[in-house]
RODO-2510 file (C-alpha; in nm, 4 decimals, decimal comma):
residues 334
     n   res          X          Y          Z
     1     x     0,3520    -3,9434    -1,4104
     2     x     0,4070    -3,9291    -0,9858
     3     x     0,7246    -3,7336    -0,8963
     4     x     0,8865    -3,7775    -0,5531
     5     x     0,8479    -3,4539    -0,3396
     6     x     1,0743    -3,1915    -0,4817
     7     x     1,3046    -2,9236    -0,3026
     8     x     1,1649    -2,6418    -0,4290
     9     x     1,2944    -2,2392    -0,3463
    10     x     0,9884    -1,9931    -0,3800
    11     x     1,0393    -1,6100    -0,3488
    12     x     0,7136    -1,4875    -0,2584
    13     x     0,7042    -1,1367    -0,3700
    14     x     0,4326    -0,8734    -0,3053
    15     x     0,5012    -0,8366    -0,6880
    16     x     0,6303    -1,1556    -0,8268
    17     x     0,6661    -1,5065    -0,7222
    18     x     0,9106    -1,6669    -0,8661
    19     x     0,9712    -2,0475    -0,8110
    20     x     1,3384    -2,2400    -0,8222
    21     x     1,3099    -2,5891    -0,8922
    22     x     1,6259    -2,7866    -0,7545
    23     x     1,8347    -2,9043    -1,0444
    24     x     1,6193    -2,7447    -1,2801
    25     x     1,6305    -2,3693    -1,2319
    26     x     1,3750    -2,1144    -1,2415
    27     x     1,0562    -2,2890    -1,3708
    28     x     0,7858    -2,0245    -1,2793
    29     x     0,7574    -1,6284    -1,2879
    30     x     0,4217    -1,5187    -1,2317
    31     x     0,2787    -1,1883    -1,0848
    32     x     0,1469    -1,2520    -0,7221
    33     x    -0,2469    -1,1265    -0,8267
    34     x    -0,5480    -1,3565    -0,7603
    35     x    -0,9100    -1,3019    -0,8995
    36     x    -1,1396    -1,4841    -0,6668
    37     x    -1,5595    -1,4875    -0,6433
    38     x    -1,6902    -1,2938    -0,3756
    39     x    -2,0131    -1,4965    -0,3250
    40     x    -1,8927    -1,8770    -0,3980
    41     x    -1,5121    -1,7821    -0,2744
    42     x    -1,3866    -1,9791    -0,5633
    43     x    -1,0314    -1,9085    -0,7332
    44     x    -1,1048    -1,7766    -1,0897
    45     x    -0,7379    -1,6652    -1,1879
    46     x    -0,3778    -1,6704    -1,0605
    47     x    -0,1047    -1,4990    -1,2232
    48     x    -0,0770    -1,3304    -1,5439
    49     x    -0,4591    -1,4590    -1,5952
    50     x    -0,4933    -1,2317    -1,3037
    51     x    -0,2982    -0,9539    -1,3479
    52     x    -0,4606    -0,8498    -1,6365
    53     x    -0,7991    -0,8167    -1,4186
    54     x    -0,6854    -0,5970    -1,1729
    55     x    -0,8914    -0,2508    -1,1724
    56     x    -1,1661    -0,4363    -1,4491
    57     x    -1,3583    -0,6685    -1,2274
    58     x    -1,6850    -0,6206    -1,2381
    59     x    -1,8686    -0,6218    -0,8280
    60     x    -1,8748    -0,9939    -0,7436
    61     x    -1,5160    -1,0465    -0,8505
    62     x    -1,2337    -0,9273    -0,6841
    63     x    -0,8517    -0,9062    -0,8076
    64     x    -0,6157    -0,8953    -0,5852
    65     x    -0,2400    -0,8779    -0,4600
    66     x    -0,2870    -1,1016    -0,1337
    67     x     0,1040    -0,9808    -0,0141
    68     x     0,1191    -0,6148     0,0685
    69     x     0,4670    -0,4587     0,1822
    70     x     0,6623    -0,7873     0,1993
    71     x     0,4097    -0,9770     0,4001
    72     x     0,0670    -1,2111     0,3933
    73     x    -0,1951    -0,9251     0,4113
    74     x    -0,4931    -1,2296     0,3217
    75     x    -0,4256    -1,5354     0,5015
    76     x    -0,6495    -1,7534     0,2987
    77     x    -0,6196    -1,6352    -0,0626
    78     x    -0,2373    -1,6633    -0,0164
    79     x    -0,2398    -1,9830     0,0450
    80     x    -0,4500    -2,0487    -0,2214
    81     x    -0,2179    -1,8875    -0,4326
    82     x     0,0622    -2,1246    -0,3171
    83     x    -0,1172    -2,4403    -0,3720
    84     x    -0,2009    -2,3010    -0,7234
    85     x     0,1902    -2,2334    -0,8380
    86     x     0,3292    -2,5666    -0,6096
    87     x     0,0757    -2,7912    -0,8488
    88     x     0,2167    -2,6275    -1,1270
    89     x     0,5271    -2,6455    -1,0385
    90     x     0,5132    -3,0472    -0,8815
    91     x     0,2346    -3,2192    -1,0654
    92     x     0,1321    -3,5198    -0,8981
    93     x     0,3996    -3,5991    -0,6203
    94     x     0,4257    -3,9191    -0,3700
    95     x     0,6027    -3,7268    -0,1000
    96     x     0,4818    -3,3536    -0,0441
    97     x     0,8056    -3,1332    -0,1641
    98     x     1,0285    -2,9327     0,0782
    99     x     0,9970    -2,5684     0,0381
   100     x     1,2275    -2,3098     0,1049
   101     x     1,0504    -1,9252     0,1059
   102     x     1,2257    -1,5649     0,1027
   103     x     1,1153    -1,3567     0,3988
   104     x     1,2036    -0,9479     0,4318
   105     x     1,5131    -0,9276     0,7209
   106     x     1,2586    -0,7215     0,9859
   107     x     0,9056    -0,9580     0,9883
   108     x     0,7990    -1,0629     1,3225
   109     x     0,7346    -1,3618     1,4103
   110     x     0,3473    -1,3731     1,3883
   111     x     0,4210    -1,2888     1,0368
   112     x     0,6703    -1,5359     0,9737
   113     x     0,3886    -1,8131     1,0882
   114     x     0,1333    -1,6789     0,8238
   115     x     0,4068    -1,7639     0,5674
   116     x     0,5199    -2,1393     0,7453
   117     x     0,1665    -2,1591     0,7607
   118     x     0,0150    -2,0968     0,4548
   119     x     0,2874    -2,3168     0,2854
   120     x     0,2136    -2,5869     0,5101
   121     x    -0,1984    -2,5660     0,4177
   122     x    -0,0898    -2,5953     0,0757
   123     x     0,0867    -2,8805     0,0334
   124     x     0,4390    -2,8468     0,1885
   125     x     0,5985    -3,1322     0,4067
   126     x     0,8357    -2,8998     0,5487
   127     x     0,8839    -2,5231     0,5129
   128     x     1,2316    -2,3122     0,5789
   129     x     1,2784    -1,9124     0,5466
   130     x     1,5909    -1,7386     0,4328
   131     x     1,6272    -1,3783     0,4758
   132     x     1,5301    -1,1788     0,1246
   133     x     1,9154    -1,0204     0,1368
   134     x     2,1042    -1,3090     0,2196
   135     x     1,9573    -1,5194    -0,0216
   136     x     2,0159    -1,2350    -0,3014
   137     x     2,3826    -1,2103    -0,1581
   138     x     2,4188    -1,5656    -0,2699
   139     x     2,2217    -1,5446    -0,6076
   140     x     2,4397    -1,2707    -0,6861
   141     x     2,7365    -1,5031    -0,6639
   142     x     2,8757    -1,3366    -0,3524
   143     x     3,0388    -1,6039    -0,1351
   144     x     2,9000    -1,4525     0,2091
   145     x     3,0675    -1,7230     0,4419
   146     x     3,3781    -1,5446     0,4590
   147     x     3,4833    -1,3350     0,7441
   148     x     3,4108    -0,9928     0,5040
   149     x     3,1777    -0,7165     0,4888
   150     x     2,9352    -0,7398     0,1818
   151     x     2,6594    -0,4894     0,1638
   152     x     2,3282    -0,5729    -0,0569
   153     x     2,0287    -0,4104    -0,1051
   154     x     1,7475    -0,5838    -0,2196
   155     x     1,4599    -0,3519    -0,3844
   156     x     1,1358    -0,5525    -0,4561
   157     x     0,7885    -0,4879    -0,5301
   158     x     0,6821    -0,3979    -0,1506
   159     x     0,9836    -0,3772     0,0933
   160     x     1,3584    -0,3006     0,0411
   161     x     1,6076    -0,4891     0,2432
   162     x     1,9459    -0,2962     0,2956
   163     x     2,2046    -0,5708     0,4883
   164     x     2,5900    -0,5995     0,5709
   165     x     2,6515    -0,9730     0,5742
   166     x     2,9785    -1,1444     0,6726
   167     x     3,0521    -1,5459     0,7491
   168     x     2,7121    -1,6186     0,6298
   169     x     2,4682    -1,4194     0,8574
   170     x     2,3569    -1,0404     0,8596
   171     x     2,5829    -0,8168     1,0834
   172     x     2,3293    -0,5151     1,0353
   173     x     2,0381    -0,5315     0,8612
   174     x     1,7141    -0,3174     0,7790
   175     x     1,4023    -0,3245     0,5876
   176     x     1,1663    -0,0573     0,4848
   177     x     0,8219    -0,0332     0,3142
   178     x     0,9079     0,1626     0,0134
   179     x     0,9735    -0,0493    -0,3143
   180     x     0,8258    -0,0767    -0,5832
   181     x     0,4761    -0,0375    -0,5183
   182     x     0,5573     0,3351    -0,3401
   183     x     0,7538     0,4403    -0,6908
   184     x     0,3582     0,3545    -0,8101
   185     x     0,1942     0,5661    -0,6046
   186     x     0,4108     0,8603    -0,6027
   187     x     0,3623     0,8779    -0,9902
   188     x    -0,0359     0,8344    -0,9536
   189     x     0,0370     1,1262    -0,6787
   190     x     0,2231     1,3425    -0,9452
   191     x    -0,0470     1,2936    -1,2250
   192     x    -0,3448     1,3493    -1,0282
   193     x    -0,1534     1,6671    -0,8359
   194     x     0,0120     1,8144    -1,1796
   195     x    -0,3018     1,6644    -1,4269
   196     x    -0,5846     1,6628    -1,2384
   197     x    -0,6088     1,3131    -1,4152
   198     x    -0,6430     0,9525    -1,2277
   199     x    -0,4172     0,6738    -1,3573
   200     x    -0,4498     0,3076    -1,2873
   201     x    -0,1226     0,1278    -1,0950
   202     x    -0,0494    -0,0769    -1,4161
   203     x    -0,0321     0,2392    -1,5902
   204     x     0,1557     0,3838    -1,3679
   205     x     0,3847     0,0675    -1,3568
   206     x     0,4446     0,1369    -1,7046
   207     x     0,5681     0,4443    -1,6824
   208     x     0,8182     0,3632    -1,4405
   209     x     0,9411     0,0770    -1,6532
   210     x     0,9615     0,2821    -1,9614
   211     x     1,0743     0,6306    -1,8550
   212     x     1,1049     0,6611    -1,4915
   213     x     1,4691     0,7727    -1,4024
   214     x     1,5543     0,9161    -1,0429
   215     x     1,8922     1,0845    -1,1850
   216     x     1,8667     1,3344    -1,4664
   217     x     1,8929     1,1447    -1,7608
   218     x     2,1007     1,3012    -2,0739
   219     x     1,7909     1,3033    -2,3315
   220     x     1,4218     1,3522    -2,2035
   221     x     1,2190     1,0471    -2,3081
   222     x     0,8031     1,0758    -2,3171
   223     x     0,4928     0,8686    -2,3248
   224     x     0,1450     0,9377    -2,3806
   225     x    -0,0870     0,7773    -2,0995
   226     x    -0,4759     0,7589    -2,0889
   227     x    -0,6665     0,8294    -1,7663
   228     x    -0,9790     1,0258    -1,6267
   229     x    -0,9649     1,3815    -1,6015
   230     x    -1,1320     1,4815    -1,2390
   231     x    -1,2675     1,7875    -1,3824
   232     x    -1,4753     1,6550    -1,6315
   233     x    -1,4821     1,2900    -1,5127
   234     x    -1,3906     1,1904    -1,9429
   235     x    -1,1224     0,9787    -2,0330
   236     x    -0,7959     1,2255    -2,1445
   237     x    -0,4735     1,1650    -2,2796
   238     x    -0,1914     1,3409    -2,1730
   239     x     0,2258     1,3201    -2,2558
   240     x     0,4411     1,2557    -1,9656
   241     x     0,7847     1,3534    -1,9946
   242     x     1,1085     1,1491    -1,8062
   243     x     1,2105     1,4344    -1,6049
   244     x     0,8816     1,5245    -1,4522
   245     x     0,9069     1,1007    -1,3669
   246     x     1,2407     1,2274    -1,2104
   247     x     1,0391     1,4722    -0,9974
   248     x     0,7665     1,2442    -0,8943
   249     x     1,0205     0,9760    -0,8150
   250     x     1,2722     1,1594    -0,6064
   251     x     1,0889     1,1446    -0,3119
   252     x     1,0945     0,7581    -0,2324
   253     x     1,4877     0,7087    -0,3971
   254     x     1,5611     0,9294    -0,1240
   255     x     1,3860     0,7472     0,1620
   256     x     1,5604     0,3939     0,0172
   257     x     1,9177     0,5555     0,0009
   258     x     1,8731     0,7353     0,3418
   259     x     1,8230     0,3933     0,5113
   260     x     2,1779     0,2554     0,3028
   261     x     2,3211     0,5756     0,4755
   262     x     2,2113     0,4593     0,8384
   263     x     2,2962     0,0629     0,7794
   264     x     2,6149     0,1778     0,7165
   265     x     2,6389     0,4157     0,9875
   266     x     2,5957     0,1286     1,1870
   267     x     2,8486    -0,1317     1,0651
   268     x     3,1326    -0,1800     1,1966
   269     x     3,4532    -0,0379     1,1161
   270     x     3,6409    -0,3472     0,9761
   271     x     3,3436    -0,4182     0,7470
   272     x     3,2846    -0,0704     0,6387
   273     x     3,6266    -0,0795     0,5032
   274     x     3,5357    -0,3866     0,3497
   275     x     3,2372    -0,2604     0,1676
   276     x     3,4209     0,0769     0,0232
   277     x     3,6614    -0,1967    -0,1342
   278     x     3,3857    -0,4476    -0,2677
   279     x     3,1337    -0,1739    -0,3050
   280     x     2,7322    -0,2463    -0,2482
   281     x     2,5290    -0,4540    -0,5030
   282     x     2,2180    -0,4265    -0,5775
   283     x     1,9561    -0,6793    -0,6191
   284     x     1,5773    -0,6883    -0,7046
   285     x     1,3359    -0,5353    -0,9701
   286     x     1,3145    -0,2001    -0,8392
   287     x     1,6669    -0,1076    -0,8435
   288     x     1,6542    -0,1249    -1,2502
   289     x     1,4917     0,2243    -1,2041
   290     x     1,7092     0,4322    -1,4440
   291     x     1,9970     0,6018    -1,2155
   292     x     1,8971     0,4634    -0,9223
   293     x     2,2984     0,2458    -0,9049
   294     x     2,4307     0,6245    -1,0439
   295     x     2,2291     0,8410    -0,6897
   296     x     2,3501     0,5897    -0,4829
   297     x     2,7014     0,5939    -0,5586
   298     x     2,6837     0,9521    -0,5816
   299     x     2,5408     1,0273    -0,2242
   300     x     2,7418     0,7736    -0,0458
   301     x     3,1095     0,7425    -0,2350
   302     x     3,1283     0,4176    -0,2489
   303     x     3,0506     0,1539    -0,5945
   304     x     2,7536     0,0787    -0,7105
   305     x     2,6916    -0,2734    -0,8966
   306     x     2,3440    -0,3946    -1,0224
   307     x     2,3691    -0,7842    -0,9960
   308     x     2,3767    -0,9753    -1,3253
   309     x     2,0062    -1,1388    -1,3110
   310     x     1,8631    -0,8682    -1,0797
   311     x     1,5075    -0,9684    -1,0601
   312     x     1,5589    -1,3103    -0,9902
   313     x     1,8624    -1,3062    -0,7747
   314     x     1,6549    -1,4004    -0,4224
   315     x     1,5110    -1,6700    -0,6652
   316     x     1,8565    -1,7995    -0,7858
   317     x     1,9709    -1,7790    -0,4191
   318     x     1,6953    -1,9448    -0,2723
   319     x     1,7829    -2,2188    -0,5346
   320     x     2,1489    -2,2513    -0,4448
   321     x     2,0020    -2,2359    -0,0158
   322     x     1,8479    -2,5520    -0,1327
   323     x     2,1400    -2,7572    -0,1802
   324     x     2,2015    -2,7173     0,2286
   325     x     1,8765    -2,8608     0,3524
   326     x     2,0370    -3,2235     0,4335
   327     x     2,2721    -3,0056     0,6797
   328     x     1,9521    -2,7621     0,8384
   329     x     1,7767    -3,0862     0,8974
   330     x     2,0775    -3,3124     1,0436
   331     x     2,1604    -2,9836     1,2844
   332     x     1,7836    -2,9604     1,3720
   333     x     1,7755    -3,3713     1,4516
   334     x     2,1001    -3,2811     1,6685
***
């Protein structure tokens, strides 16, 4: 069955891509891992397939996560990627779809060619980029094209993107490198430092997800973990408790709601007042960490909201971006 070139949104996270489908909805969620051949350079797995590979490829395989910290960190196995989920996502199309991909607020413009590009290679007829927190903004059903302050920040797997948007565009806006992937690595940091004991990032994904907590929680959840013990170089089990997660995860909360404190520092006055009405939502997988909503309003005063469909906000947003491209191209042909 041939399809007509689609307008398709694609948020294309270091953790998660997750495609939008215009007048469909959300028709893919996959993790962003590929498992290629080293010596033929042939795709074996993309996805979940993937995912489940990472850290148990044996030497001529390699899994991989070909966006690091927001952006394309391998040119050529990203855009492999892409052409992977766009067939899924299109079949067999006459006309080559439109694509619309998420960006972080801060990449520079070399970076922002390895994404037009990549999409282009394969298969897009024409490629646009929305900033990640304007396009959560409006997939969290904010109507950002009035003249008032809203604040978002938008935690994903490799960057978060704090901005203050008003009448559609971003009045202040930055991005940092600590998401999800940093919560990771500060709890492989705590094991090996408090354990002596090496733990995988999927494990270490899992304890986030099922008892990390970066504000003191009222009862202490635990969960036993395997890794390898360093002293003996044997596999060991040990019990990790939430408030040692609380410990390990302080560290990077802080650095996330430190850069809220300077965006705001730097809005103006009129929207500031704004934003201690509206209060600042929050968008994105990471910011389902338990308490993260709770330190935030706590350190800066002002109301805390986790959006309704946090992880695929940018997504829904991208999706909803789509319905304007008839208007980007007519003011480009202008």
């Amino acid at each position: 069955m041939f399809k007509y070139g689609q307008d398709i949104g694609i948020d294309l996270g270091t953790a998660t891509v997750i495609a939008y489908v215009k007048g469909k909805g959300i028709v893919l969620r996959e993790p962003s891992v590929v498992a290629v051949d080293n010596n033929t350079g042939e795709v074996l797995a993309v996805g979940k397939e993937a995912r489940r590979m990472l850290g148990r490829t044996p030497g001529n395989i390699v899994a991989t996560r070909p966006l690091r910290d927001g952006v394309i960190s391998s040119y050529t196995v990203t855009e492999k990627m892409l052409k992977y989920f766009i067939n899924r996502v299109c079949g067999k199309f006459i006309f080559a779809p439109r694509i619309m991909i998420c960006i972080p607020s801060k990449v520079t413009e070399v970076e922002k060619k390895a994404v037009i590009d990549a999409a282009s290679q394969a298969g897009a007829r024409k490629v646009y980029l929305i900033e990640e927190p304007i396009a959560a903004a409006i997939g969290a059903g904010l109507d950002i094209s009035r003249p008032c302050g809203n604040m978002v920040v938008d935690i994903g797997g490799g960057t978060t993107d704090i901005a203050v948007i008003s009448l559609g565009g971003s009045v202040v806006s930055s991005s940092l490198k600590v998401a999800g992937d940093k919560f990771d690595e500060a709890i492989v940091r705590y094991i090996k430092k408090k354990y002596n004991v090496i733990i995988g990032e999927r494990t270490a994904e899992d304890l986030k997800i099922n008892i990390g907590c970066v504000y003191p929680k009222i009862q202490d959840m635990e969960m036993d973990i395997r890794g390898r013990d360093l002293a003996t170089g044997l596999p060991k089990t040990i019990t990790v408790h939430s408030s040692e997660m609380l410990e390990a995860l302080t560290e990077p909360a802080m650095q996330v709601i430190d850069a809220v404190h300077s965006v705001l520092e730097k809005t103006p006055p009129e929207l500031a007042a704004d934003i201690s009405d509206r209060g600042i939502y929050m968008t994105g997988g990471g910011c389902l960490i338990d308490g993260l909503d709770k330190l935030l309003q706590e350190k800066t005063g002002i109301n805390v909201m986790i959006a309704q469909d946090a992880i695929s906000c940018v997504a829904l947003g991208t999706g909803k971006a789509l319905d304007n491209l008839d208007v980007l191209d007519a003011k480009k042909r202008r």
